[in-house]
DRENTORKOL-3810 file (N, C-alpha, C; in nm, 4 decimals):
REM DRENTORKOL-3810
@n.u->1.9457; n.v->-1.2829; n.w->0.4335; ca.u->1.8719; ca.v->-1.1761; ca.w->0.3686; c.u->1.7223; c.v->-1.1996; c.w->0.3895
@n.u->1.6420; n.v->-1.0751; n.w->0.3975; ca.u->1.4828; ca.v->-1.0810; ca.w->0.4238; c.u->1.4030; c.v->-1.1611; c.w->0.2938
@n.u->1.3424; n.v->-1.2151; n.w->0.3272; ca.u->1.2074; ca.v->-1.2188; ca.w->0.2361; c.u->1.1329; c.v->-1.1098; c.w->0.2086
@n.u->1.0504; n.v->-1.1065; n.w->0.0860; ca.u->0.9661; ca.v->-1.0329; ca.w->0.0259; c.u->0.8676; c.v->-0.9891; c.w->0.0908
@n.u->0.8374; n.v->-1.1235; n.w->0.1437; ca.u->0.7465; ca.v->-1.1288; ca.w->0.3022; c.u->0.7817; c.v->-1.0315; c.w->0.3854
@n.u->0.8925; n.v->-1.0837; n.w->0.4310; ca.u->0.8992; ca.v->-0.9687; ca.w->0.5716; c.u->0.9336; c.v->-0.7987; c.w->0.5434
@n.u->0.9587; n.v->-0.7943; n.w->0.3992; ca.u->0.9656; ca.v->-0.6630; ca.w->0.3827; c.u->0.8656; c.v->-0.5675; c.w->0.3880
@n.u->0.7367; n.v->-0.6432; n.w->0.3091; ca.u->0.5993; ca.v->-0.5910; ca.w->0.3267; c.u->0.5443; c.v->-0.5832; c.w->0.3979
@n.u->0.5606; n.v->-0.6965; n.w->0.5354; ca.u->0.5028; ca.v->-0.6782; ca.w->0.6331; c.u->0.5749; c.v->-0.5532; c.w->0.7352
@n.u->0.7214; n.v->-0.5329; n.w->0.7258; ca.u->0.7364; ca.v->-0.4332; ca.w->0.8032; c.u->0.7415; c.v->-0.3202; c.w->0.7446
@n.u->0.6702; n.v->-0.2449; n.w->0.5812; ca.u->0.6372; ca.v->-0.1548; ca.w->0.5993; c.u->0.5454; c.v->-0.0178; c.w->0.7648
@n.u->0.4698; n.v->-0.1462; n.w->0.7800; ca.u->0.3794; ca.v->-0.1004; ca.w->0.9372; c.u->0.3627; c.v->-0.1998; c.w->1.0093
@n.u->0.3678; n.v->-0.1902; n.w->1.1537; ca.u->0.3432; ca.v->-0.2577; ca.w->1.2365; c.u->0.1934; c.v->-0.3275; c.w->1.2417
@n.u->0.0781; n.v->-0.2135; n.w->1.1679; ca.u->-0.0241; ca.v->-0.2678; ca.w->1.1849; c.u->-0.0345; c.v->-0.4475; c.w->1.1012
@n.u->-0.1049; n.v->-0.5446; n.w->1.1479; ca.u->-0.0885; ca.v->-0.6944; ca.w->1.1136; c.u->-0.2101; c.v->-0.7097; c.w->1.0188
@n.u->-0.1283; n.v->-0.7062; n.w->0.8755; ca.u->-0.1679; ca.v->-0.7195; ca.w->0.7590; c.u->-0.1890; c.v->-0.8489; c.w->0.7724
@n.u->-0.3085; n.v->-0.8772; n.w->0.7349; ca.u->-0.3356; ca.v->-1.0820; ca.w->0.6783; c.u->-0.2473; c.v->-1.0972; c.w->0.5902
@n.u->-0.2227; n.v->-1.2171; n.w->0.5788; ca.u->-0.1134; ca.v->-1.2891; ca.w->0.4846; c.u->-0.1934; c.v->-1.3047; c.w->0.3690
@n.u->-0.3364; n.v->-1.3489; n.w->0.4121; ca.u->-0.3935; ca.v->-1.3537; ca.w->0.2445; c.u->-0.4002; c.v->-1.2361; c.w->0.1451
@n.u->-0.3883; n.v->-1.0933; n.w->0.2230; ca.u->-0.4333; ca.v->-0.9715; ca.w->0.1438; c.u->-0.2464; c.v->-0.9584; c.w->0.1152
@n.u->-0.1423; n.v->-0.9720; n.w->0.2201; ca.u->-0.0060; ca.v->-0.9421; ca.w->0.1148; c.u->0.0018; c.v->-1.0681; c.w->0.0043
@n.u->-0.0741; n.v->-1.1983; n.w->0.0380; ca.u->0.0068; ca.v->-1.3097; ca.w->-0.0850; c.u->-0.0842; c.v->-1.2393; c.w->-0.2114
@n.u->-0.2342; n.v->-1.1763; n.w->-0.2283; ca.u->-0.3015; ca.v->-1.1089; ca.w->-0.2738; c.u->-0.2581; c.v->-0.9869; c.w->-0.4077
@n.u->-0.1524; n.v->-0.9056; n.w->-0.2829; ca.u->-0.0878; ca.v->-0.8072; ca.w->-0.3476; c.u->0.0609; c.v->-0.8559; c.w->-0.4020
@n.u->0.0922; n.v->-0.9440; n.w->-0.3686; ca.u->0.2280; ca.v->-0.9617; ca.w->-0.4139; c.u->0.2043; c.v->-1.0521; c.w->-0.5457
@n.u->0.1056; n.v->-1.1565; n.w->-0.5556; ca.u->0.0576; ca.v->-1.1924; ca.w->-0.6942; c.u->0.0191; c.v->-1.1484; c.w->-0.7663
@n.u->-0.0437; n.v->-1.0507; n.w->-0.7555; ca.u->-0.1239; ca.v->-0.9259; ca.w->-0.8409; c.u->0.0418; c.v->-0.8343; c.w->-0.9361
@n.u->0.1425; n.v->-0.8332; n.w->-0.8730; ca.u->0.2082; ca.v->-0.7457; ca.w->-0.8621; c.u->0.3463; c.v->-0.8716; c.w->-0.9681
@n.u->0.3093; n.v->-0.9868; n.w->-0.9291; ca.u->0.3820; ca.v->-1.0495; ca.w->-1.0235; c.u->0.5320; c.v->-1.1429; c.w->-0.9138
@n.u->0.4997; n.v->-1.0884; n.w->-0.7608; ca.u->0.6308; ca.v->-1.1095; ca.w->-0.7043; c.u->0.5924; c.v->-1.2675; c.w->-0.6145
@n.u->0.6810; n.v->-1.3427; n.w->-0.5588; ca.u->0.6729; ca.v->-1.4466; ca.w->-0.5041; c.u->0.7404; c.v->-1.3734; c.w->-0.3482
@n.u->0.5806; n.v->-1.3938; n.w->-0.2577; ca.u->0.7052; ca.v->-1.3838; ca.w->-0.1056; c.u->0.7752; c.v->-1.4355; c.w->-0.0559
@n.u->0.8291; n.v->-1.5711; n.w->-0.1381; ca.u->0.9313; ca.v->-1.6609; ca.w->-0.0845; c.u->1.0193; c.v->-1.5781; c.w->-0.1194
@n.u->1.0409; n.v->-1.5390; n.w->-0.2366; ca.u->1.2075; ca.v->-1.4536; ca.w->-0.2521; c.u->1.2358; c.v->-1.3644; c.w->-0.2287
@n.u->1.3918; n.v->-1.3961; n.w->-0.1702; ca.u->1.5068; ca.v->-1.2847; ca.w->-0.1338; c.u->1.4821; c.v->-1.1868; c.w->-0.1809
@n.u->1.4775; n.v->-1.0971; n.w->-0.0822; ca.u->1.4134; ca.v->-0.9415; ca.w->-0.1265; c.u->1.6097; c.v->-0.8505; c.w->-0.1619
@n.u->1.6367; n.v->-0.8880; n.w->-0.3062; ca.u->1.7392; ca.v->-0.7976; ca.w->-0.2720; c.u->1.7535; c.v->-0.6681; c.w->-0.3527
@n.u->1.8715; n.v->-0.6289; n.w->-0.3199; ca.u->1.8530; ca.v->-0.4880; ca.w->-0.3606; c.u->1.8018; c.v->-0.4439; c.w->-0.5129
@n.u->1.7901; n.v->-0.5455; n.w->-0.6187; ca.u->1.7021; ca.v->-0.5179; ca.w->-0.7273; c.u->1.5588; c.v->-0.5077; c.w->-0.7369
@n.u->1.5110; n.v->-0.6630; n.w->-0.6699; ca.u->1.4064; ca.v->-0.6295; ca.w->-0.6286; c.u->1.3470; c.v->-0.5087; c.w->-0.5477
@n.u->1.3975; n.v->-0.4778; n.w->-0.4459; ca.u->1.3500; ca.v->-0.3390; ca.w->-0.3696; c.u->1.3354; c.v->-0.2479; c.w->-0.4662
@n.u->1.3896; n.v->-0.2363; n.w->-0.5694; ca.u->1.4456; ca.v->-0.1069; ca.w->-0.6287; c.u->1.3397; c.v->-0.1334; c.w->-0.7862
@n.u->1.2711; n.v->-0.3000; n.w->-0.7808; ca.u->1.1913; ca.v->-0.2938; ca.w->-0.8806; c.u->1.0363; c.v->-0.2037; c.w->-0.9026
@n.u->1.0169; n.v->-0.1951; n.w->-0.9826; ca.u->0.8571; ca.v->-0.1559; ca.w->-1.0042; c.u->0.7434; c.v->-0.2498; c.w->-0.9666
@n.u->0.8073; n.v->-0.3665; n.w->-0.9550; ca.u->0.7021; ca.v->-0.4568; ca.w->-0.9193; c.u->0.6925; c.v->-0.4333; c.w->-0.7435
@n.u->0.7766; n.v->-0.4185; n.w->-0.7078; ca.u->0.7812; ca.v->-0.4235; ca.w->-0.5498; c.u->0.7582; c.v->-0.2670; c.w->-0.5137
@n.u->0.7364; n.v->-0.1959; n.w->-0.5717; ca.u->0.7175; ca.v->-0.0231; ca.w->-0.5406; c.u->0.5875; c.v->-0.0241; c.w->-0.5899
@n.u->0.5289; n.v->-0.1286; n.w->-0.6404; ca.u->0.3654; ca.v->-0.1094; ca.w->-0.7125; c.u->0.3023; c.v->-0.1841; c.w->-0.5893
@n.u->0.3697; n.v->-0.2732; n.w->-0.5243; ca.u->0.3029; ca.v->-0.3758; ca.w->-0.4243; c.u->0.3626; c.v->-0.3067; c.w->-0.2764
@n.u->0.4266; n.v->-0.2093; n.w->-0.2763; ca.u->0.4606; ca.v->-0.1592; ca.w->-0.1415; c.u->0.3264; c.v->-0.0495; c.w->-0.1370
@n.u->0.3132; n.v->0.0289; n.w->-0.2567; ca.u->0.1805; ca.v->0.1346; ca.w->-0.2786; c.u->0.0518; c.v->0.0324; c.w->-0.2568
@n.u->0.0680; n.v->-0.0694; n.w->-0.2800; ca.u->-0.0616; ca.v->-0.1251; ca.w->-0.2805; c.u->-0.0890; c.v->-0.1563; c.w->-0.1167
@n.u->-0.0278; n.v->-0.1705; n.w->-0.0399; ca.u->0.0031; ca.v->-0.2334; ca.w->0.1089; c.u->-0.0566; c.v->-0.0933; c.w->0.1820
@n.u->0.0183; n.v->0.0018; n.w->0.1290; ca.u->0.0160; ca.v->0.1667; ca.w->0.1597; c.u->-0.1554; c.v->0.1982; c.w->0.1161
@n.u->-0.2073; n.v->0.1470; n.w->0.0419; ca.u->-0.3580; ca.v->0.1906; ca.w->0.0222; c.u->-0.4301; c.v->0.1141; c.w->0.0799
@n.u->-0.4201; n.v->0.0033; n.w->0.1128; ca.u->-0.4999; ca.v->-0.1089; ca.w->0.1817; c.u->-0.4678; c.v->-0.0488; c.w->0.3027
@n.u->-0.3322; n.v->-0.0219; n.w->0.4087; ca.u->-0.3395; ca.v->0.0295; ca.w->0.5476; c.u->-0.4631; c.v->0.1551; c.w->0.5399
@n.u->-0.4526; n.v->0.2181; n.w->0.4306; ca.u->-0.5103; ca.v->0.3751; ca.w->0.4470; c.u->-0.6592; c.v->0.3048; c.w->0.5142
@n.u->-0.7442; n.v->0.2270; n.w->0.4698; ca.u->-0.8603; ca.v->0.1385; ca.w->0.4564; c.u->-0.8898; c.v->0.0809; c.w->0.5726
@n.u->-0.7695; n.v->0.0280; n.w->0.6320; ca.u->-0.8084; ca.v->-0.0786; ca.w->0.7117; c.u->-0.8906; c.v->0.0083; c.w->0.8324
@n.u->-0.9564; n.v->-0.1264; n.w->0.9130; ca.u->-0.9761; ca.v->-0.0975; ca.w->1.0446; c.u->-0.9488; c.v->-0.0418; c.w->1.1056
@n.u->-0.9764; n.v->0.0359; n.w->1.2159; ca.u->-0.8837; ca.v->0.0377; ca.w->1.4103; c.u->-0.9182; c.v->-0.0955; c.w->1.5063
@n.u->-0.8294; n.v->-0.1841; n.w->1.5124; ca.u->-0.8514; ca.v->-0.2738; ca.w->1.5985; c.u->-0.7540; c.v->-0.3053; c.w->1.7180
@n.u->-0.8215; n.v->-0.3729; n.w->1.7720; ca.u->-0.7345; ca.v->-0.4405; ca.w->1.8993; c.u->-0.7267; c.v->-0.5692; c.w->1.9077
@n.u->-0.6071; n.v->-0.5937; n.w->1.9482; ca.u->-0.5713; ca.v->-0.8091; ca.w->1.8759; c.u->-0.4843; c.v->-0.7837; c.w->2.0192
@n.u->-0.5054; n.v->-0.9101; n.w->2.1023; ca.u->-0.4059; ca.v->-0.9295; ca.w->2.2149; c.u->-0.3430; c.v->-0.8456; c.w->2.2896
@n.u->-0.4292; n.v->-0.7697; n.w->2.3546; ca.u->-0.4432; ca.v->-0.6545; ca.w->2.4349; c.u->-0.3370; c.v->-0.5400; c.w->2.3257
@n.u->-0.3168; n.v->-0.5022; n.w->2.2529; ca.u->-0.2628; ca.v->-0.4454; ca.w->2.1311; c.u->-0.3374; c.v->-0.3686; c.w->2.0191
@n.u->-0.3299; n.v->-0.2312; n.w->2.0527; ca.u->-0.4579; ca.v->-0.1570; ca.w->1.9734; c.u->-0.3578; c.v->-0.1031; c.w->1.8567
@n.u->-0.4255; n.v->-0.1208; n.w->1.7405; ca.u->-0.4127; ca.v->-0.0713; ca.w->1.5925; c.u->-0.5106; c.v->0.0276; c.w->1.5754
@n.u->-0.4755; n.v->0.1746; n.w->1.5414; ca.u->-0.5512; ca.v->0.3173; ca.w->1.4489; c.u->-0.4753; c.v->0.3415; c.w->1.4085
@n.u->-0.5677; n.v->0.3866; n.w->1.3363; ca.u->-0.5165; ca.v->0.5196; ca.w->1.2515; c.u->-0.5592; c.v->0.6320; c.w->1.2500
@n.u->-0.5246; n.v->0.7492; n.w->1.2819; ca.u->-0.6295; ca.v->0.8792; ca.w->1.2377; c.u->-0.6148; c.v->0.9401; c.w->1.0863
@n.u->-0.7226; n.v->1.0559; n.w->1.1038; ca.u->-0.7854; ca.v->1.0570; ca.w->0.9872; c.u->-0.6132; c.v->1.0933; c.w->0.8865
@n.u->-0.5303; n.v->1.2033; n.w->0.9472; ca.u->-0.4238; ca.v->1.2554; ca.w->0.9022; c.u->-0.3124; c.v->1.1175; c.w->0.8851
@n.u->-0.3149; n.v->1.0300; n.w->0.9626; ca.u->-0.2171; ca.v->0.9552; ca.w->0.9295; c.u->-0.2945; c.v->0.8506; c.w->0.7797
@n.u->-0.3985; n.v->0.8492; n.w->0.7623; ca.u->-0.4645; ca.v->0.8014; ca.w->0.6979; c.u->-0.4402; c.v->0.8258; c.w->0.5387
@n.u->-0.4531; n.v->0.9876; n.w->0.5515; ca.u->-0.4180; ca.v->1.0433; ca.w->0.4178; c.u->-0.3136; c.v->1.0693; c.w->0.4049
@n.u->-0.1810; n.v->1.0566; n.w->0.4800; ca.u->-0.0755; ca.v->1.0481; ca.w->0.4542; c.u->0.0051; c.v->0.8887; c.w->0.4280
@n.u->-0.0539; n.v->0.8171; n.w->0.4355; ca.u->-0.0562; ca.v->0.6661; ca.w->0.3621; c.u->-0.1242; c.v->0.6612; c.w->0.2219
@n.u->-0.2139; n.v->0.7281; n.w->0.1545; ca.u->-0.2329; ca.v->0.7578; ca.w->0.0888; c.u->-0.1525; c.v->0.8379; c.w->-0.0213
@n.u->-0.1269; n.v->0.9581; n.w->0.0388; ca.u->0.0006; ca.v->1.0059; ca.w->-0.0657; c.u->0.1053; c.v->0.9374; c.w->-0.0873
@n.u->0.1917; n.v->0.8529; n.w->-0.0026; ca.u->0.3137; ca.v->0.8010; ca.w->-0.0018; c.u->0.2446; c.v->0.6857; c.w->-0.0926
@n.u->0.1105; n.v->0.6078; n.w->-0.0984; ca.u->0.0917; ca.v->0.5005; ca.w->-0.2254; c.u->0.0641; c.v->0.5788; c.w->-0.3435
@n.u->0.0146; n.v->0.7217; n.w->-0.3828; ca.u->-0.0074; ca.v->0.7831; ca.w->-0.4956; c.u->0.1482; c.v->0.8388; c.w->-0.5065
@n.u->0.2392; n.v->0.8508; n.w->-0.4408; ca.u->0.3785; ca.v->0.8669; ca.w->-0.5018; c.u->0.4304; c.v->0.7868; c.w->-0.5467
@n.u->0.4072; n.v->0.6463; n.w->-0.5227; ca.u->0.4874; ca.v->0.5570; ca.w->-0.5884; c.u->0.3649; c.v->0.4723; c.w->-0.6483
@n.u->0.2376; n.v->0.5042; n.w->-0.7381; ca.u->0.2177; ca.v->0.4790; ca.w->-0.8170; c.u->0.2548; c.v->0.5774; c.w->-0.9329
@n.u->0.2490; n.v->0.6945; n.w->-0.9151; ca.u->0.3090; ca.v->0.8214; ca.w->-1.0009; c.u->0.4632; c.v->0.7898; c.w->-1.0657
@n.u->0.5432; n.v->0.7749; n.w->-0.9711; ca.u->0.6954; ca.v->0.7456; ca.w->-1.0098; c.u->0.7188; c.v->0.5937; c.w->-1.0728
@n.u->0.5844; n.v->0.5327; n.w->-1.0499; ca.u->0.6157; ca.v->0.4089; ca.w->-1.1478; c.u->0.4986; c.v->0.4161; c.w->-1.2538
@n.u->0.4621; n.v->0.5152; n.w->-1.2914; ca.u->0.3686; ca.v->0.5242; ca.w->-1.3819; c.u->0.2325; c.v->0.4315; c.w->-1.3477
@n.u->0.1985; n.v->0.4220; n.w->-1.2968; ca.u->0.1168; ca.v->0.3419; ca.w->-1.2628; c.u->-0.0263; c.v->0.3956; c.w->-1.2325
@n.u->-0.0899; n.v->0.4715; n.w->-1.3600; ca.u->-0.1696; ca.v->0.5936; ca.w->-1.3352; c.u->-0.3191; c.v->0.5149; c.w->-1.2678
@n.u->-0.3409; n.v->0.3556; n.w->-1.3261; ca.u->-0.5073; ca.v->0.3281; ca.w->-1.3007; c.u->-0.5180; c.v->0.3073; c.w->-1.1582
@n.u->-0.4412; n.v->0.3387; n.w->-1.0537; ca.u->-0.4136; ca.v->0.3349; ca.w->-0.8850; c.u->-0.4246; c.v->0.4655; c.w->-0.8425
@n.u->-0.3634; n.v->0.5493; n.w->-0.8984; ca.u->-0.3967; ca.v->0.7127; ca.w->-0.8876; c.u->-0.5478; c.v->0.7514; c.w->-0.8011
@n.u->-0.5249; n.v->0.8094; n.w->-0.6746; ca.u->-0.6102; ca.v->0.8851; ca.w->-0.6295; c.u->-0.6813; c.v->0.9925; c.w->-0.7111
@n.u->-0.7819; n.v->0.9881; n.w->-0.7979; ca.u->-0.8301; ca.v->1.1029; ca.w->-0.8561; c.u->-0.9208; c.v->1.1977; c.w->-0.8403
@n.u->-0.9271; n.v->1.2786; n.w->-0.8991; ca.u->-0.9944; ca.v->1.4264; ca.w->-0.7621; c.u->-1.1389; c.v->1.3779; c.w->-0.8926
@n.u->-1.2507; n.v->1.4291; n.w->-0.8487; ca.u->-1.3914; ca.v->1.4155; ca.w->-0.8568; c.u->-1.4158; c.v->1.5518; c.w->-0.8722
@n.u->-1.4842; n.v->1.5245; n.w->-1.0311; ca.u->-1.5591; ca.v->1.6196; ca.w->-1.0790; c.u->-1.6577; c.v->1.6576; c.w->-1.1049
@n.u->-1.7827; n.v->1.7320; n.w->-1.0862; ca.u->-1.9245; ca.v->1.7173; ca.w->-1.1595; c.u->-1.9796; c.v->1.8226; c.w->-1.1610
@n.u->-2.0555; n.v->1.8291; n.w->-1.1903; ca.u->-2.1331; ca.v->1.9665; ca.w->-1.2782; c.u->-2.2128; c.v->2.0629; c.w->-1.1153
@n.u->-2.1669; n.v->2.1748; n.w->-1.1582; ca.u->-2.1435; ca.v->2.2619; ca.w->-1.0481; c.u->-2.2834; c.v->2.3814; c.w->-1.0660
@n.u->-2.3096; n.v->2.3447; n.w->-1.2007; ca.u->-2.4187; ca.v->2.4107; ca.w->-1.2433; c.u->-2.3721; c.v->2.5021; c.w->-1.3088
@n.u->-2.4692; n.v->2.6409; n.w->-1.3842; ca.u->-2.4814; ca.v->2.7348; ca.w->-1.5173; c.u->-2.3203; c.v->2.8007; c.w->-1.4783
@n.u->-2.3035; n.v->2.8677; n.w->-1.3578; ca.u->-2.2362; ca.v->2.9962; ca.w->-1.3376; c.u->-2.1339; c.v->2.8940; c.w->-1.3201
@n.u->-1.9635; n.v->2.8110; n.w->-1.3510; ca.u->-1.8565; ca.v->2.7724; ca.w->-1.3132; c.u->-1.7796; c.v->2.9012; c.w->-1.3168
END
């Protein structure tokens, strides 16, 4: 059976540092040594740290590592984004929430 590890990492091919998943997976309460099994997958802790992986890709770089180019465009960008604001939503997890920006528009709204 996979590790916790390798589950997060193959959300995307792009090559997440190990310090930013051991990062998110402590934050999140999970150990990447353990067997990722079907409870865990199915926990809130691991759907809060899969969204978190999902907002950090949105972020990252475009790079190239060993003749091997990593982008993203702008659309795949914000669609990593929704898929981490869906599963902070479905796990309640509102202080991660993408929130829309409001401010004073002046006399006539």
């Amino acid at each position: 059976m996979a590790k916790i590890l390798e589950t997060l990492k193959g959300i995307n091919a792009y090559p997440v540092p190990l310090h930013t998943l051991t990062e998110i997976a402590e934050g999140r309460g999970l150990n990447l040594q353990d067997e990722a099994t079907l409870a865990v997958l199915r926990g809130k802790a691991y759907k809060l740290a899969t969204a978190d992986v999902l907002l950090w890709l949105s972020l990252a770089p475009n790079i190239s590592q060993g003749g091997q180019s990593y982008s993203f465009s702008e659309e795949q960008r914000t669609q990593l984004r929704k898929r981490a604001d869906t599963l902070y939503a479905d796990s309640e997890d509102e202080a991660n929430l993408s929130k829309p920006k409001f401010g004073y528009k002046g006399s006539r709204l």
